[in-house]
N, C-alpha and C positions, 0 to 999 in steps of 0.2 A: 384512258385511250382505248378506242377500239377496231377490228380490222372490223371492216363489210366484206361477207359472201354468202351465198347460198351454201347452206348445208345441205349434201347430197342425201336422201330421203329413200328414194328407189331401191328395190332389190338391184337392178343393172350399175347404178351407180353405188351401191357397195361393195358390188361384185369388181366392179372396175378397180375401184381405188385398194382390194385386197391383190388383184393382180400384180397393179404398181408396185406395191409392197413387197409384194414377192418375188417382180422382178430386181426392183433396187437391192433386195437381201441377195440373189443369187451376185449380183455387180460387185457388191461390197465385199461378198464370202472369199470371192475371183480375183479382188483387189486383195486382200489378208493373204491368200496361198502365195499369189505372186509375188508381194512383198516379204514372205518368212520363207520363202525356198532358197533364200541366201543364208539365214541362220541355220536354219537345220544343216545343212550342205555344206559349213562355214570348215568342218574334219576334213572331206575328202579334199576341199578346195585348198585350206592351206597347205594340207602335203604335198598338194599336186603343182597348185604355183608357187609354194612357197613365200607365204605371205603373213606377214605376224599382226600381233591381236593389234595393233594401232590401224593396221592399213584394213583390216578385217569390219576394223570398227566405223572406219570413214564409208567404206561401202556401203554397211548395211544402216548407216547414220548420215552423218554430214555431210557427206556428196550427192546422196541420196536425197534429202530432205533442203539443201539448198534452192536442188529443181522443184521439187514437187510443193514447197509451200509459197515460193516467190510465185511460180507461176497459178497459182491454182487463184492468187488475187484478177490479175486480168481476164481469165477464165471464168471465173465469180459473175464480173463484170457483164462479161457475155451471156451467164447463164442468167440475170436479173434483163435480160433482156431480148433472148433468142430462146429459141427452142433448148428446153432441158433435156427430151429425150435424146436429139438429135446429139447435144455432146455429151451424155451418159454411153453412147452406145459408139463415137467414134472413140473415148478415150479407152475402154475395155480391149476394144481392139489395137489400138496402140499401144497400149501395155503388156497386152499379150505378145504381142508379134517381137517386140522388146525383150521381153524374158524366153520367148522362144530362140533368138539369136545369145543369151549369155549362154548357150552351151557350144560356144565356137572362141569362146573368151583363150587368151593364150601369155597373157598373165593381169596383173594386176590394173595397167591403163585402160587393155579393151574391154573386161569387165568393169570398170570403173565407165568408161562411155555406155554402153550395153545398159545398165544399172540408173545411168541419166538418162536414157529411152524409157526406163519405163517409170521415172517420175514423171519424167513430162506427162507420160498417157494418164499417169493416176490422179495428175491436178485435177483433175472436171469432173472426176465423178459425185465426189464427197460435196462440196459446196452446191453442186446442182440436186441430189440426191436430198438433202435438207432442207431444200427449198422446195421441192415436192412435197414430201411429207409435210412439213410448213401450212400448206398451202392448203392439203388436203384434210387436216384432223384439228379438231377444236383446241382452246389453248388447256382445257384441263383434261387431256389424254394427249397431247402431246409429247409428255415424258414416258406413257405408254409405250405409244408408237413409236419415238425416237427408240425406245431400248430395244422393240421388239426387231427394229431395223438393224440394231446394232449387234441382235444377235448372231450377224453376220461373220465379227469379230472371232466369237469361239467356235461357230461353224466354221470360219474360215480356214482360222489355224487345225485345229481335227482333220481337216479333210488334208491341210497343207501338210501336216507332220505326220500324218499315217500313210499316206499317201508316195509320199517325195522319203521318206526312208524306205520303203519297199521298192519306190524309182531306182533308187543309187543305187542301193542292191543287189537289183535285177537288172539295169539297163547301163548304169554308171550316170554319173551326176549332170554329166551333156545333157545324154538321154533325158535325164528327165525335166531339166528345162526345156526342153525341146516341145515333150509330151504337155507339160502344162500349159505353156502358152499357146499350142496349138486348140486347144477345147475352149480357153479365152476367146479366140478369133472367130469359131463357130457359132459360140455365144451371141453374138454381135445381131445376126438379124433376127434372133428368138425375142431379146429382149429389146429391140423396140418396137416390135408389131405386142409384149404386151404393155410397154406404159403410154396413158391416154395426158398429152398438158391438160393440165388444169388451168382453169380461168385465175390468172394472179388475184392475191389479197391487196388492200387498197386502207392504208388507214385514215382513220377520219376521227377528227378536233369537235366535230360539231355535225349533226344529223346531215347537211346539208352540203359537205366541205370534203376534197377529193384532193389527194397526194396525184406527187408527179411517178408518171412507169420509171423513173429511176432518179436518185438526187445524185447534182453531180459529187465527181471524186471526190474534190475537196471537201465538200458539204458534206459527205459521208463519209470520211474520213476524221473531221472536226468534231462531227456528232459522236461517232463512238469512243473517240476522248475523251470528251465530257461527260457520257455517260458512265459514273461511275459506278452503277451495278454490273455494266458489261467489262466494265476494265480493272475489276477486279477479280471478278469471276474467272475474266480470261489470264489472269497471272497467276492464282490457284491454279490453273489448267497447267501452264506452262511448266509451273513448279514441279509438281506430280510428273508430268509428261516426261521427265528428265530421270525420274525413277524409274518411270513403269517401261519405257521403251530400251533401258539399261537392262533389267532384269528380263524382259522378253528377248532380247538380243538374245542374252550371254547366259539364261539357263540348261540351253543343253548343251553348251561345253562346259559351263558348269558342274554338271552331274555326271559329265562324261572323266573329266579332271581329278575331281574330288572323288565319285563315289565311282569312277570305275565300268558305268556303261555302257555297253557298245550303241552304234547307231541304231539299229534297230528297237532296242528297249528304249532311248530314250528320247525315240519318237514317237514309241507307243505313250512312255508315260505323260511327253510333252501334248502327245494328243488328249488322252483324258483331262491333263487339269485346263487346257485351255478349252476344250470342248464341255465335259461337265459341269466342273468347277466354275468356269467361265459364263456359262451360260445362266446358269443359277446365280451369278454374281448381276451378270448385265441386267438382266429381266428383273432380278429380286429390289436391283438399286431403281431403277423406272417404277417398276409396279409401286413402289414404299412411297417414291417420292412424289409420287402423282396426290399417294393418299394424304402424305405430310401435310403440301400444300394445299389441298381441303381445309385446314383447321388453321394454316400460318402458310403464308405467301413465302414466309423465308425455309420454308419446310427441306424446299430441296437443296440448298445452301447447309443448311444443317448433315442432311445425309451424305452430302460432299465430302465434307470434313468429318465425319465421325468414320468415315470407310477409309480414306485417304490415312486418316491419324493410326490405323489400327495395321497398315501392311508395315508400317516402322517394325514393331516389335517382332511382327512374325514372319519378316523375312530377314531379320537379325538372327533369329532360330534359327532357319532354314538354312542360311550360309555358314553358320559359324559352329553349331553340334556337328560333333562324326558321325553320328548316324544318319545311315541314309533311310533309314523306316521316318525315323523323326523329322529330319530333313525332308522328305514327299509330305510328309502331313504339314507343316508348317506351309509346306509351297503349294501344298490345295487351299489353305483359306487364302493365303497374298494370290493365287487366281482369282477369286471370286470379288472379292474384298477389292484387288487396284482398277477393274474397270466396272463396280458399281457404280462409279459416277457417271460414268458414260452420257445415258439417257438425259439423267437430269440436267446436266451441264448443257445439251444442246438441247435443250429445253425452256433452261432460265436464260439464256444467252438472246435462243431469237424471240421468249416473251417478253422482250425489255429496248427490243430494238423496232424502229420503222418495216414492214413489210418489205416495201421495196428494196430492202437492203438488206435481204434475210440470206442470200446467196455470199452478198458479199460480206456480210459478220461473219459468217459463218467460215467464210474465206480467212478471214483476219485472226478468227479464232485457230486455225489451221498453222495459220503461220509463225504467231508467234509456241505454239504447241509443239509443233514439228522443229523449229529450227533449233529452239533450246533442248527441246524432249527430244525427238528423235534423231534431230541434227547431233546436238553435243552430249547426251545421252550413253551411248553405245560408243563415241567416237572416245571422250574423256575416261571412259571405265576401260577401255580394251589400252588407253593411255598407262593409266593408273597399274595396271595388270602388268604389262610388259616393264614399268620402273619397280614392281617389286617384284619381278620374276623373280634378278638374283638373289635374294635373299629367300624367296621362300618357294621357288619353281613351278612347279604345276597348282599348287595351292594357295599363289597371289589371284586368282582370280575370286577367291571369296573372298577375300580381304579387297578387292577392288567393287566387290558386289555390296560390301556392307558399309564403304566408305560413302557411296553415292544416295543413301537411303537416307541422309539429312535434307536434301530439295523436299520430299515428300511433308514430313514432318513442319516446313514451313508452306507448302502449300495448303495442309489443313489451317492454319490462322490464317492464310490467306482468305481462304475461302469463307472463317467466319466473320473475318471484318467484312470482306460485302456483302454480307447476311445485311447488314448494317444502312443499304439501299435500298433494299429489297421494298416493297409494300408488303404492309405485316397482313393485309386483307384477304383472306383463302381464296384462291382459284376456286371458282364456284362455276356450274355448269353453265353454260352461256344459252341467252332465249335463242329460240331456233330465227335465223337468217342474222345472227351475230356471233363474233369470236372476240374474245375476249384475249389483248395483248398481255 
């Protein structure tokens, strides 16, 4: 199977398409602070509303993650069919202005609405955001490009956890929702004067033979059922996703519980491993798995699962020794190591699916990720925590951290049984005015 497009050639249109890039990473960075300024924050909030790690957890999880992956499908929809800048840069701003209003929250319900403000804004960016890049980079630097986007992720958090602990500190926690989402809202007209749409991809059965600009619902819906390299791929995601947004939640009250830090220190160190660690994780899983699938199509299937299989043991370390030296080093490889998949994943997902439907995979991929991962994630460990308080008090939260590290563990065999659809054929550079699905 293969897309039809011109390959941009020009210095201007490379120059464009690096803009795009750099705009979409700034969107993404803006979406990550906004969404972890409720973690970091999760200390002054619960003393101040008084709210315990279940209700803590639905906020920053299942309440959360209801809105933003149910709708980010009809969004999808829109964006496989309308202008992608156009809702990349209304959602940024609805997100922002969202989290600008959760420092007026005055207990748990209005932050709880405030918090559905700004999933709704953050549906549109991510499935439109993929469908750019998509659109614009061949299919064997895809995984590149998706990771080098996604190094948005530990830029994100870095900026969110150094940033928003110095907030609370100096302004108090209002304050600094207040502050972040207002630079959100600014953002809005910088970044779509710089992304250019791109001409959509169009797959073609035959030299001569031309897809419709969108298959309906059903049809696209039925399709990535059947496609069982995408529907397995995407239940590894799911799997993992339940780990990894558990321990992103609940690490810095983690370290604050267990080892004793204050806010400050453990937004600095929150910054490092998700900023260093992180990034060296995102980039290193893209860049490997671009080369993988060079030599085996199921290359980045493989790297999936061998990073995924390896945060089991060392965030078993990291929770469960008293040392907090040992404890920080076991939790800079589980950075690096739970979102090396990143890249790859949205990589093999839209290589395997129709063009026209690369928004909305991508969507789909979101949803079941988010609802299981970050929906029941964060919401079921902060459960798990508060039914073993009494027994073990402030130190049921490692015990809650190390209980939820079995999803991981089966999302690596997930991930290598649909190795198992994969075509075993290397992603090979595509002749220039084709892309290769």
């Amino acid at each position: 199977m293969r897309d039809a497009t011109v390959t941009p050639s020009s210095a201007s249109e490379a120059r464009s398409r690096n803009i795009m890039l750099t705009a979409l990473i700034i969107v993404s960075a803006f979406n990550y602070v906004d969404r972890t300024i409720l973690s970091i924050l999760q200390i002054p909030i619960k003393v101040e509303l008084g709210l315990s790690d279940g209700q803590l957890g639905a906020l920053t999880g299942l309440a959360f993650a209801l809105f933003y992956a149910t709708l980010s499908l009809p969004i999808a929809r829109l964006a496989d069919r309308y202008s992608r800048r156009w809702i990349i840069v209304i959602s940024l701003v609805v997100w922002s202005a969202m989290t600008a209003l959760c420092g007026l929250a005055t207990g748990f319900m209005s932050l709880l609405f405030f918090r559905i403000g700004v999933a709704i804004g953050e549906a549109g960016s991510v499935p439109a955001s993929v469908s750019l890049i998509a659109d614009r980079y061949p299919a064997e630097k895809r995984a590149t490009a998706m990771s080098t986007w996604g190094l948005a992720l530990p830029i994100g958090l870095m900026i969110g956890y150094m940033s928003i602990g110095w907030l609370s500190e100096t302004l108090g926690w209002r304050l600094a929702f207040a502050a972040v989402g207002l630079v959100g809202v600014i953002l809005g007209p910088i970044i779509f004067w710089m992304i250019r749409e791109p001409q959509r991809l169009r797959r073609q059965t035959a030299p001569d033979a031309s897809a419709p600009p969108q298959l309906p619902l059903a049809q696209a819906v039925g399709a990535l059922w059947a496609n069982k390299a995408f529907r397995y791929t995407v239940a590894g995601g799911m799997l993992h996703g339940f780990t990894q947004y558990s321990m992103m939640t609940w690490n810095a009250p983690f370290f604050t519980r267990s080892h004793g830090l204050t806010l400050g220190e453990v937004s600095l160190l929150m910054a490092l491993l998700s900023g260093a660690a992180g990034a060296v994780g995102i980039y290193g899983g893209g860049w490997l798995s671009d080369r993988l699938a060079a030599r085996d199509g199921r290359g980045r299937l493989w790297l999936k699962a061998g990073s995924v299989a390896a945060v089991v043991p060392f965030a078993a370390v990291q929770y469960l020794v008293p040392s907090m030296i040992v404890s920080i080093v076991a939790a800079t490889f589980c950075a690096a190591l739970m979102i090396a998949y990143y890249g790859p994943i949205l990589a093999s997902t839209q290589s395997v699916v129709d063009p026209s439907t690369r928004a909305f995979s991508n969507a789909v991929l979101l949803l079941t990720f988010n609802l299981f991962g970050l929906g029941m994630g964060p919401w079921v460990t902060g459960l798990i925590s508060d039914a073993l308080t009494p027994a073990f008090g402030d130190q049921a939260l490692r015990y809650a951290l190390s209980i939820v590290l079995l999803p991981s563990g089966l999302g690596a065999l997930t991930f290598l049984y649909a190795a198992r659809f994969f075509d075993r054929k290397p992603v090979a550079a595509a002749p220039k005015g084709v892309d290769h699905a």
